[in-house]
C-alpha positions in Angstrom: 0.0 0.0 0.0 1.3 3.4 -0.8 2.7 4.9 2.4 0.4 8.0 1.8 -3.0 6.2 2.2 -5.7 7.5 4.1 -5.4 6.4 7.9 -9.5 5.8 7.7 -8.7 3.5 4.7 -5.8 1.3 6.0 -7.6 1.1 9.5 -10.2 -1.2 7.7 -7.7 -3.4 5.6 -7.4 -6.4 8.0 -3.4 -7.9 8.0 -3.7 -10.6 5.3 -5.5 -8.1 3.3 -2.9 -5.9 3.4 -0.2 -8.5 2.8 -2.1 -9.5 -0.8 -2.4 -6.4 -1.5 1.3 -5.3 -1.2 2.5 -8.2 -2.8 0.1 -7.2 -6.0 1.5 -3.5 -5.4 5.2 -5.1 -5.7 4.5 -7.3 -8.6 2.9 -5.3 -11.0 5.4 -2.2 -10.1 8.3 -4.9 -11.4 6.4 -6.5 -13.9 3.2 -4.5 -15.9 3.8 -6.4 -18.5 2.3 -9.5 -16.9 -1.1 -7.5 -16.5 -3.9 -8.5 -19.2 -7.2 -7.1 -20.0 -10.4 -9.4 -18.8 -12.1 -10.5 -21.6 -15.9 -10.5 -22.4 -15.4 -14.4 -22.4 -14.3 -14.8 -19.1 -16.9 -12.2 -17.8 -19.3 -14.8 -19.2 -17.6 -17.6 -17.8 -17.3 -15.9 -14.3 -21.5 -15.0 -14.6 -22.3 -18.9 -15.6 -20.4 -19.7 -12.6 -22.2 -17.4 -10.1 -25.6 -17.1 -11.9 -27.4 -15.2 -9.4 -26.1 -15.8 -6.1 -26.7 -13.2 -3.9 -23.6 -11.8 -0.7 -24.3 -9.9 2.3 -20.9 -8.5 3.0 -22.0 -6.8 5.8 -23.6 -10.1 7.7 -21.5 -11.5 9.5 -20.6 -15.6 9.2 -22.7 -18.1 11.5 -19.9 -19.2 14.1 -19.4 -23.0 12.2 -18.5 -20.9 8.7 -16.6 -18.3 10.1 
């Protein structure tokens, strides 16, 4: 994460968030050329997959999923 970032923004990026997230920082500063466009394809592939499931990402897990 960029060391200027928003102190209300970091505060809510838990640790192993933050670790991903560097590491992508990292890798695409050495290596852009690696990135790639999504295609229309796998945008269909990803919504054949899902179909219509719905997420409350503000619920929280039942105590035997979290």
């Amino acid at each position: 994460m960029k060391k200027d970032a928003d102190d209300a923004e970091t505060a809510i990026i838990s640790s192993p968030e933050k670790v991903i997230l560097d590491f992508l920082e990292r890798d695409i500063a050495a290596h852009p050329e690696r990135l790639q466009p999504i295609t229309a394809e796998q945008v269909r592939r990803v919504q054949s997959l899902v179909g219509d499931v719905s997420v409350e990402l503000d619920t929280p897990l039942p105590p035997d999923d979290a």
